[in-house]
N, C-alpha and C positions, 0 to 999 in steps of 0.2 A: 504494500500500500504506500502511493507517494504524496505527500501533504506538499503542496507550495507555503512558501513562507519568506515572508521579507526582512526577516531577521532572526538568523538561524542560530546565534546566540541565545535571544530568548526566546525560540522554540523551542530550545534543548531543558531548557530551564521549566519553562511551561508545562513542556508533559513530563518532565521526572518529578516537577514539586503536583503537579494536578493528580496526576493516573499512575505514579509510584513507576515509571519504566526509567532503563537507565540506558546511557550514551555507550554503544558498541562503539561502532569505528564512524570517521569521520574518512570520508572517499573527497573524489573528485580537488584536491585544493583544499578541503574543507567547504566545500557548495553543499557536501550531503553530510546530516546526521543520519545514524543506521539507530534505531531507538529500538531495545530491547524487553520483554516482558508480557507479551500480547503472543498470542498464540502463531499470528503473523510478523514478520517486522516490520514495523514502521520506518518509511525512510522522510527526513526533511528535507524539501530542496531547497535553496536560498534560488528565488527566482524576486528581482524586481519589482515593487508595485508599477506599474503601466506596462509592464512589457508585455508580447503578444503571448498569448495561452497556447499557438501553435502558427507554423510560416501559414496554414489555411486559414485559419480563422482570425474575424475581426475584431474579436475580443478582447482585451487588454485586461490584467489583472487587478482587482482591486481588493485591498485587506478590509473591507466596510463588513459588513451582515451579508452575505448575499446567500443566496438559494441553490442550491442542487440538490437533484436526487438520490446523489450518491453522499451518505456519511458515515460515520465509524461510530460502533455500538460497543462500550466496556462494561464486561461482567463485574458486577462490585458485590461483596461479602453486605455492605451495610451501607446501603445506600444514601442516610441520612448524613453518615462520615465521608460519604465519598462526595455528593452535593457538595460540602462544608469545606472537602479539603481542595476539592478543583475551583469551588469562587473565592477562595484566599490567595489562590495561584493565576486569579486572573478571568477567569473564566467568567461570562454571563449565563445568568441560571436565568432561560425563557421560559421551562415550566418546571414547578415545582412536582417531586415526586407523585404520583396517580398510582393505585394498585389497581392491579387487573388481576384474574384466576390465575393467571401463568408467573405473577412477581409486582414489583414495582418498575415502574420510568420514569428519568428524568430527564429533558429537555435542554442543553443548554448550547453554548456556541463558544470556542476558542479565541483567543486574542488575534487573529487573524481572519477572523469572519468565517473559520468553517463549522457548519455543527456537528456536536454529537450528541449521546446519547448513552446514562449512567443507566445499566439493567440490573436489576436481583432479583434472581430467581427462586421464586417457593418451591418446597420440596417436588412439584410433580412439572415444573417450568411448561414448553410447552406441551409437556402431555399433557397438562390440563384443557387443550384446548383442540388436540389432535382429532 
């Protein structure tokens, strides 16, 4: 999974002190963090605010709020700690934890405007809804 980010200093910062993962290797120059503790690795790109998202597209990057369909979902032991400790580190909490049969969700979005998404899952997670 690759996150764009316009300061890869405190991206590094951001998801070790938010989501507890810690700094593998630094590639490229140091352009990428490789961020370890997710079942995937996270890599951080340093890419530019305004520069283009690809040579096709007209799109330019912006670190604001913005929207995609695509975001990154972290399993958390106690969600109400995990909330608490990712808005200390930055993070904007857009909805506060909801229980549903399968656990709780929480809502929020990184200091570079991507969202995610803090889960806990109850003892039958989605079996309860299979």
């Amino acid at each position: 999974m690759n996150v764009d980010v316009d300061d890869i200093e405190r991206a590094i910062e951001f998801y070790r002190a938010a989501l507890g993962l810690r700094l593998g290797r630094r590639l490229f120059q140091g352009s990428v963090a490789e961020m370890l503790g997710t079942s995937s690795m996270i890599y951080l790109l340093a890419k530019p605010a305004g520069s283009l998202a690809s040579r096709q597209a007209s799109a330019v990057r912006d670190y604001h709020r913005h929207w995609t369909p695509v975001h990154l979902d972290f399993e958390v032991e106690d969600i109400d700690v995990a909330v608490e400790r990712a808005v200390a580190a930055g993070a904007l909490l857009e909805d506060a934890p909801r229980s549903f049969s399968w656990g709780q969700l929480a809502t929020l979005s990184d200091p570079f405007g991507h969202g995610f998404c803090l889960l806990q899952f109850s003892s039958h997670g989605y079996d309860a809804v299979a």
